[in-house]
GUVEX-381116 format. One record per residue (C-alpha): x, y, z. Coordinates in pm, whole numbers, plus 50000, padded with zeros to 5 digits. Layout:
// residues N
XYZ;...
END
This chain:
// residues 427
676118146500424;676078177700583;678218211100510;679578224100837;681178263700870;684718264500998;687128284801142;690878268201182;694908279701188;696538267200905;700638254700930;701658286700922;699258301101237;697328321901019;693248321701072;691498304700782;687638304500721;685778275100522;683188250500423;683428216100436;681078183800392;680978158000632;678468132200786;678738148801119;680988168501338;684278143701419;684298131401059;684618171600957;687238175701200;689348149101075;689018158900700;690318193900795;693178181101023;694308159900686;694568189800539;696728205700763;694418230200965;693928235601296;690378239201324;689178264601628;685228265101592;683138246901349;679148247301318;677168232301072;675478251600840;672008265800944;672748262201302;675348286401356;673298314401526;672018287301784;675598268601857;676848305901888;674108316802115;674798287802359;678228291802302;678088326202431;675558319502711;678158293502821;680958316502810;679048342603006;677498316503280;680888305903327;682778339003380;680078346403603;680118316403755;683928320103796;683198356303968;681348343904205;683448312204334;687068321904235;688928333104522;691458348404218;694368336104398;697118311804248;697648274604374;701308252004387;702688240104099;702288205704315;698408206504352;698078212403967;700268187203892;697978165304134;694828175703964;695658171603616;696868134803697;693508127303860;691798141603608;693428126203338;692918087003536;689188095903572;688748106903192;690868073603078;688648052603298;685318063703124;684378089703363;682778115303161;684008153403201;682128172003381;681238139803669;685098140703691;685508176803752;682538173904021;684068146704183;687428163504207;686138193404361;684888176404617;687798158504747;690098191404664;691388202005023;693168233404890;689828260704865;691288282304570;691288255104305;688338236704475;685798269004392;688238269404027;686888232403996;683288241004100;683458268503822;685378253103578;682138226303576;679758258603574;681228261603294;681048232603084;677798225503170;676458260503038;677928246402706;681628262802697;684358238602578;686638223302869;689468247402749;687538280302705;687228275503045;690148270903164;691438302002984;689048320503223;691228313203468;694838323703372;696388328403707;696578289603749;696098275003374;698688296003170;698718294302780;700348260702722;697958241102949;695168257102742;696368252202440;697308213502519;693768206702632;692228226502319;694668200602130;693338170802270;689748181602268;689918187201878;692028153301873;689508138802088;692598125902283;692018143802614;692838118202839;696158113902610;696668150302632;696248152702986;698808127103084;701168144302867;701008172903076;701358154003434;704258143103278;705308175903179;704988195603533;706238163103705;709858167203546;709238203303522;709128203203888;711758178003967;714698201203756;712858231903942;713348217604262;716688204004184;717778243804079;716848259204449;717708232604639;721368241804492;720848278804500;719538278404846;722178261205067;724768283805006;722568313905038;721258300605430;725048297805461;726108334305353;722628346205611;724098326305887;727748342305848;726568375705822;723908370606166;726768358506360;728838386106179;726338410906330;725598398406627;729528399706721;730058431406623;727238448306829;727548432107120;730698412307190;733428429206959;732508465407247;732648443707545;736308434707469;737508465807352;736048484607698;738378458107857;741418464007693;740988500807744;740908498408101;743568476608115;746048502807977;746558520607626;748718490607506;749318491507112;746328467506958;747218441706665;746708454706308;743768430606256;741948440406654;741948479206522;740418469306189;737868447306381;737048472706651;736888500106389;734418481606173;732258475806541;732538510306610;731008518906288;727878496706328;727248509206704;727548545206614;724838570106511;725988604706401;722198612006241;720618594306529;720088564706357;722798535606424;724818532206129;724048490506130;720428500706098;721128529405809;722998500805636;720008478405671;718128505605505;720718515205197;720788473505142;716978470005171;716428502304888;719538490804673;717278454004670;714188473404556;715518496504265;717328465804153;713968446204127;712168479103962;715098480903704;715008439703618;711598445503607;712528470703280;713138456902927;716908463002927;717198453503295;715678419903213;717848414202913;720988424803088;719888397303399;718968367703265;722498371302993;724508371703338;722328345503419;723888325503171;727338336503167;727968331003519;730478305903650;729358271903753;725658286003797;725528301203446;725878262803323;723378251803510;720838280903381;721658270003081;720918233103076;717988240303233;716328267402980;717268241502723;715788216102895;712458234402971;712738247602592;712548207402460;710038192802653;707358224902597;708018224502224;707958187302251;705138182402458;702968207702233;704058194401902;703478156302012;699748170102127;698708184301778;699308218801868;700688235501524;704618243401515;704438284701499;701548283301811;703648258301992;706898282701959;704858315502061;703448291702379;707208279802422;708378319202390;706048330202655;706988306502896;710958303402880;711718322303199;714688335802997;714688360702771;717468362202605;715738324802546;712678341002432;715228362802172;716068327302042;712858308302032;711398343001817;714078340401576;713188306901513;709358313101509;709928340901223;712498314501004;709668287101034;707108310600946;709078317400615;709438282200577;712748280400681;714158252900879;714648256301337;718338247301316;719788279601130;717918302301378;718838281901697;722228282801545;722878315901487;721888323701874;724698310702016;722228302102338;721968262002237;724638232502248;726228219601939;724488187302012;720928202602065;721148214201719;722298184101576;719988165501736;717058190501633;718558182301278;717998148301278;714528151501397;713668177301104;715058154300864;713958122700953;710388135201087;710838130201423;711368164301605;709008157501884;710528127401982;714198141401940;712998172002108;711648150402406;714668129602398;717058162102445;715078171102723;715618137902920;719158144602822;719808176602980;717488171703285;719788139803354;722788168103310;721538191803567;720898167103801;724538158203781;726018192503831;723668200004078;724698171904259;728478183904150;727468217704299;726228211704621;729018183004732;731908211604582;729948240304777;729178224505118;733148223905194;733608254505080;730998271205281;732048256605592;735718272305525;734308301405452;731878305205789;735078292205956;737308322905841;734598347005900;733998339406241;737458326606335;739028359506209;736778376206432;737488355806760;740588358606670;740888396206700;739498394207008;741628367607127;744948380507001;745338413407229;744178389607537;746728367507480;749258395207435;748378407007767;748358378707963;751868371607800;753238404107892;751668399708260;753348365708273;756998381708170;756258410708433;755868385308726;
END
């Protein structure tokens, strides 16, 4: 048997160095993941200087490599979800890695992750592990993908591992897509009023006031003077600049401070907790942060990632952060030894029946599973009030284009008819 040097996170996330004896390099690995440790490098003894030399000439032939071919641009969630799903069939099927990653760069239409592929295989064949170099590239593989594959490669469950996380984007995408397709009809709506708005205003709304102007100084409807006032406004330009233009401007500025203050710490914060408070859309949020929040801790857990690095991985990608606030809390009672449900409790962000289901799982062993199971749960919840959403706002909408426009014709409308009344009564 041979001793082999190790470096590994133990349950708690904290690095731990070793020795341990083993008859080669899986059978070492397994012994330390009995133990509870997450081993991160390991090298048997007396040829540490060499694995670390090629370990470092792989690292550096692959960030050069990735230099050179990387466009440094991002790709669709889609075409990742694509590739891992291919990747992951080719692995299961006996392909080895590096044929698969070749083969998959050739066939890749889209050019930024085809010269990723092409250096991501660089890479591995310099002697880097499959996930060292994929954490050369962070703009498309962020810190759970990473982490996932470095799982499975220790696990020697890539294929496994890989699956998991088709599965993951796949529904990740599906709620995602679910979210703007409600968010978006009413917003093409509310653009489509306010063109039409416009449009009157500057050019029609002047046309019929000229007309009732020449046809005599007759007293105008309350609601004609409020529209003709409001066109007036828009057409005029006491500082040379039409006042429909300066409001353009104000609207356009207002937009970007408000992005450069929710970019800030407190302007973040104080977004995402409207976010969640807000009416009908603030459920929604909701669901959907606890449903991303389940499957990522879920998905990492069930992989062999350890619990603290799966919460800082599930942290960092919440897209919430008064989620993030949460998912901390949590981190620092686990790290204590504490259990999740008195932290997720005590943020008042999760549902009764999240934390009692996150209860169970503790207690029985299961929290993966429960966690996966909560996610299914709430992604089957969105997808109902989405639906709920968009068949509640469509009506409305209408109505509300209707008014809009109708009040406007109908200042136009009202004096004409007044006129041609009085014309009538005349004759």
């Amino acid at each position: 048997m041979a001793n082999f040097q190790y470096s590994a996170l133990d349950s708690k996330g904290e690095q731990t160095t070793g020795v341990v004896s083993a008859s080669n390099e899986a059978e070492a690995i397994q012994k330390l993941r009995v133990q509870g440790l997450y081993p991160t490098q390991i090298v048997e003894e007396g040829k540490g200087k060499g694995a670390a030399k090629v370990k470092s000439q792989g690292k550096a032939k692959g960030k050069a490599a990735a230099t050179k071919n990387s466009t440094g641009g991002r790709i669709k969630p889609k075409s990742l979800m694509i590739f891992t799903r291919q990747l992951a069939t080719l692995i299961d099927s006996g392909l080895p890695l590096l044929r698969s990653l070749t083969v998959l760069g050739k066939q890749e239409p889209n050019p930024v992750l085809r010269s990723t592929l092409a250096a991501l295989a660089d890479s591995v064949q310099s002697g880097a592990t499959f996930s060292e170099s994929l954490a050369q590239h962070p703009k498309i593989y962020n810190k759970l993908y990473v982490n996932m594959v470095k799982a499975g490669e220790l696990g020697g469950v890539l294929e496994v591992v890989l699956n998991r996380l088709a599965e993951y984007q796949e529904k990740a995408q599906k709620l995602k897509n679910k979210i703007v397709s409600a968010m978006v009809y009413p917003v093409i709506v509310m653009f489509i009023a306010v063109a039409i708005l416009v449009f009157l205003m500057i050019f029609i709304v002047p046309k019929f006031e000229s007309m009732f102007q020449e046809m005599g100084n007759a007293e105008l409807p309350g609601i004609s003077r409020v529209v003709f006032g409001i066109s007036k406004f828009f057409i005029s330009a006491p500082l040379g600049v039409p006042n429909a233009v300066f409001v353009l401007i104000v609207f356009a500025v207002g937009v970007f401070l408000f992005n450069l203050w929710g970019r800030t710490k407190a302007g973040r914060y104080a977004i995402d907790t409207l976010k969640l408070k807000l009416p009908i859309f603030g459920d929604i949020q909701r669901k959907s942060a606890v449903s991303r929040f389940s499957r990522t801790l879920g998905t990492l857990v069930t992989s062999g990632v350890p619990i603290l690095q799966a919460l800082n991985i599930t942290r960092d990608t919440a897209g919430n952060v008064v989620i993030s606030g949460a998912i901390e809390k949590v981190h620092e009672a686990v790290k204590e030894g504490e259990s999740i449900v008195t932290p997720l409790q005590a943020s008042g962000v999760f549902p009764n029946m999240v934390i009692s289901m996150v209860d169970v799982g503790e207690e029985t062993g299961q929290l993966p599973e429960m966690l996966l199971k909560v996610a299914d749960v709430y992604d089957d919840e969105v997808d109902n009030a989405v639906t709920a959403l968009t068949s509640i706002l469509e009506p409305i909408m209408i109505v509300v284009l209707a008014l809009v426009v109708g009040s406007v014709v109908f200042a136009l409308f009202l004096p004409l008819i007044k006129v041609i009344t009085t014309m009538g009564q005349a004759s």
